[in-house]
C-alpha positions in Angstrom: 0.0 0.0 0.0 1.0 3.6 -1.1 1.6 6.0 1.4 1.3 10.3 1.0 2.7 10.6 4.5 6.0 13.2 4.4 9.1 11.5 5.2 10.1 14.8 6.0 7.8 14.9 9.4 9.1 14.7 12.7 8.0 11.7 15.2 10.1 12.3 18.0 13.2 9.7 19.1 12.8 6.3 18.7 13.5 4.2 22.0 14.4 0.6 20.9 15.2 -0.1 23.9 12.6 1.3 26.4 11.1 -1.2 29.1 8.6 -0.1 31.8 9.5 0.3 35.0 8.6 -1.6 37.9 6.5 -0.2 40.5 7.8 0.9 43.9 8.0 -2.4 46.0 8.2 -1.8 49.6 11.6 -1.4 49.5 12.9 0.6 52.6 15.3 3.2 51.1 18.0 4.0 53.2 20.9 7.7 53.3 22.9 9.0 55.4 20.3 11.5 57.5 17.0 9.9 56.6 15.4 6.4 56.1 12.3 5.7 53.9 9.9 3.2 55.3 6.7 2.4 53.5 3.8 4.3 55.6 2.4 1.7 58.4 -0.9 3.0 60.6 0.8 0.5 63.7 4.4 2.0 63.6 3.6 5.4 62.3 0.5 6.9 62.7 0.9 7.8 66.1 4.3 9.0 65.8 3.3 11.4 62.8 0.3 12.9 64.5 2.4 14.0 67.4 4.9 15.4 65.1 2.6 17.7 63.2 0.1 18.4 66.0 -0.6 22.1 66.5 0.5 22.9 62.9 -2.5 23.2 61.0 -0.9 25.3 58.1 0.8 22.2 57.2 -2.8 21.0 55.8 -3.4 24.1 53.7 -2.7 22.9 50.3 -3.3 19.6 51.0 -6.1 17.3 50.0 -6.7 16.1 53.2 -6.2 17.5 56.5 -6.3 19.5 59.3 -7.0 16.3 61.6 -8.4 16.7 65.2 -7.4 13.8 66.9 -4.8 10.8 66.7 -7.7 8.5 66.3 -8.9 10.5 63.0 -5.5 10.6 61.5 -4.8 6.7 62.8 -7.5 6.0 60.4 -6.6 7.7 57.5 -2.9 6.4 57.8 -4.7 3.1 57.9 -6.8 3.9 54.6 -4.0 5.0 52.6 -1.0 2.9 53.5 -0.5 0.2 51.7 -2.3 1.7 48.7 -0.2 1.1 45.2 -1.0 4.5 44.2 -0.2 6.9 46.1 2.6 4.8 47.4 3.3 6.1 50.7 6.3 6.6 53.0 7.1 7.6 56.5 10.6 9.4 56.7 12.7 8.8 60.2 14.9 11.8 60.6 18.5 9.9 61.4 20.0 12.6 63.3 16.8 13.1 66.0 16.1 9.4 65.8 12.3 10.2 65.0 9.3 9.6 62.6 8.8 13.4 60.9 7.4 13.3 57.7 5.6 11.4 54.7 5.9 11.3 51.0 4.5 9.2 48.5 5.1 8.1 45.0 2.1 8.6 43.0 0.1 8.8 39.6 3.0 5.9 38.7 2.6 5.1 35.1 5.5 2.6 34.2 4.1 2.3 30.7 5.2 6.1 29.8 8.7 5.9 32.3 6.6 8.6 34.5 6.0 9.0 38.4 5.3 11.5 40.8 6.7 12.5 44.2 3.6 14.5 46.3 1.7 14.4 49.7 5.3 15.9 50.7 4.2 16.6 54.9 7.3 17.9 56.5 6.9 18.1 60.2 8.4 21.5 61.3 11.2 19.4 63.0 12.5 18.2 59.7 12.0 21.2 57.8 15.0 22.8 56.1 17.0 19.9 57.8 19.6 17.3 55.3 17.4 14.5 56.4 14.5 16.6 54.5 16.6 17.0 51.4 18.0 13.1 52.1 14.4 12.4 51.8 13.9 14.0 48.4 17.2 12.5 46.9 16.3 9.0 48.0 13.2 9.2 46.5 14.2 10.9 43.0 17.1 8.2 43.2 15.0 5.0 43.4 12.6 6.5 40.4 15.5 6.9 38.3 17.8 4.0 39.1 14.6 1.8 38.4 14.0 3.1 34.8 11.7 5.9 34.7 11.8 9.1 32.5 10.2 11.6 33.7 10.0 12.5 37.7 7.4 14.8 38.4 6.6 17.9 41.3 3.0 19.6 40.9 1.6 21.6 43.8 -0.7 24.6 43.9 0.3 27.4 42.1 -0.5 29.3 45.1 2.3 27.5 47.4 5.5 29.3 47.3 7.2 27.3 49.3 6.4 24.5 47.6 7.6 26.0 44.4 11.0 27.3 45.7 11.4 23.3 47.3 11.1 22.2 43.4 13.0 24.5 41.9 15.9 24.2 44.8 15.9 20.3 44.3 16.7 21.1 40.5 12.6 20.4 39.2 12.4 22.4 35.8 9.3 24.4 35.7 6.7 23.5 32.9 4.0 26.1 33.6 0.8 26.4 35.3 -2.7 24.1 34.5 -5.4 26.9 35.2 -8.5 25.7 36.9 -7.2 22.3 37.3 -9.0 21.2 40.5 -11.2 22.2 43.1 -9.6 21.0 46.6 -11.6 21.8 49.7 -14.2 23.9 47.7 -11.8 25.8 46.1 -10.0 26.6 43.0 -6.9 25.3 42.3 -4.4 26.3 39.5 -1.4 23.6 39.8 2.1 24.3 38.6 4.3 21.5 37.0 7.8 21.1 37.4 10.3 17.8 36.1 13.4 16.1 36.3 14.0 14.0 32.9 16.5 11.1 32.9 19.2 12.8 30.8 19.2 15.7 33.2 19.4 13.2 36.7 23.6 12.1 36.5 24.4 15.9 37.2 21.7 16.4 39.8 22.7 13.3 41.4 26.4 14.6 41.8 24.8 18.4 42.9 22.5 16.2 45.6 25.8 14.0 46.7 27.7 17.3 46.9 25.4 19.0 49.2 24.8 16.0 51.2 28.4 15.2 52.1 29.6 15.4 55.5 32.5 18.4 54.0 29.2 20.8 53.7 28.7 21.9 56.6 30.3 23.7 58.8 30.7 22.3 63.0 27.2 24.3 63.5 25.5 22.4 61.1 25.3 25.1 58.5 25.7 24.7 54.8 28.6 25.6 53.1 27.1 25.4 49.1 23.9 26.1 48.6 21.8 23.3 46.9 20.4 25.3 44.9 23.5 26.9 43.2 24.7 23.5 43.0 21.2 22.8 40.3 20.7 25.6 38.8 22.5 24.7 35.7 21.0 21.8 35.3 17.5 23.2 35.7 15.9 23.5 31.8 13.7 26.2 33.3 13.3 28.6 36.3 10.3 29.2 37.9 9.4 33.0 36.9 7.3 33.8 40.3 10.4 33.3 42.3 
């Protein structure tokens, strides 16, 4: 059969040797400030709650949240955990010994090399801490080393802070969906930022950099800034910061 189609016409790279992914596994992933446990109502739950108790603004752009009780949040640790997607994980701070945060893998699609990182809830403890970044690194890490593409960061467009974390962990930003959702009765516009495979062996080395022992000072304090360390690798900054 004849054929009219240019041969002219561009298709985009061919990829003869793409293979999906495999899904997260409950593999515990493990750094040198933070471990990664998958999210368990029994161990967790409780330890979490006390951890974020009395910080409501954690909860603002969150899909869930502000809980009242340990009993409430006990139950909706117990609902989600185990759950293939969202994937979740707890995040024990190394250097305070203690359960501080969750994260979770999520809208996992192995069949186009793209996952998610989101539900990021950083206790105020672990906040701006290495065992925060740690966190972030191991997670980016396992997406990559396992195959994937394309390692993705959305949040509402309204969240600065969230959009400085992105950008400061070397995310690229891809612009903002308008109207995309409505979470709690409200609208929200969500911003997109990536990593893509051919950009992670240089972010790796900015993440091991900023993570080694030599980078801080005896107080603790950073020597390089994380994000110096990625902005060249970044494809795009994010214009509202």
């Amino acid at each position: 059969m004849c054929s009219d189609r240019p041969t002219s016409r561009p298709l985009g790279a061919e990829l003869p040797d793409w293979r999906p992914p495999p899904v997260p596994d409950g593999e515990v992933l493990q750094g040198r400030y933070a471990e990664l446990e998958p999210l368990s109502a029994e161990k967790h739950a409780a330890l979490l709650f006390r951890a974020f108790a009395g910080h409501d603004s954690l909860w603002d752009y969150m899909p869930n949240g502000p809980f009242s009780s340990a009993s409430q949040y006990h139950r909706w640790v117990r609902d989600h955990a185990g759950q293939a997607d969202p994937y979740f994980y707890a995040i024990r701070n190394k250097q305070s010994d203690q359960w501080e945060g969750l994260a979770s893998f999520l809208r996992i699609s192995p069949e186009a090399g793209s996952i998610e990182v989101g539900y990021i809830t950083f206790s105020p403890a672990l906040q701006r801490t290495p065992a925060a970044t740690d966190a972030m690194y191991l997670m980016m890490k396992w997406a990559f080393d396992a195959g994937y593409r394309r390692y993705e960061w959305k949040c509402n467009a309204l969240n600065a802070p969230s959009r400085r974390a992105a950008q400061r962990l070397g995310f690229s930003f891809e612009g903002v969906f308008r109207q995309a959702a409505v979470v709690k009765g409200r609208n929200r516009d969500t911003a997109w930022f990536a990593v893509i495979d051919r950009e992670w062996p240089a972010l790796k080395e900015a993440f091991e950099a900023w993570l080694a022992p030599g980078n801080f000072d005896a107080d603790g304090q950073q020597r390089e800034r994380l994000g110096d360390l990625t902005q060249l690798v970044r494809a795009a900054d994010d214009p509202s910061l």
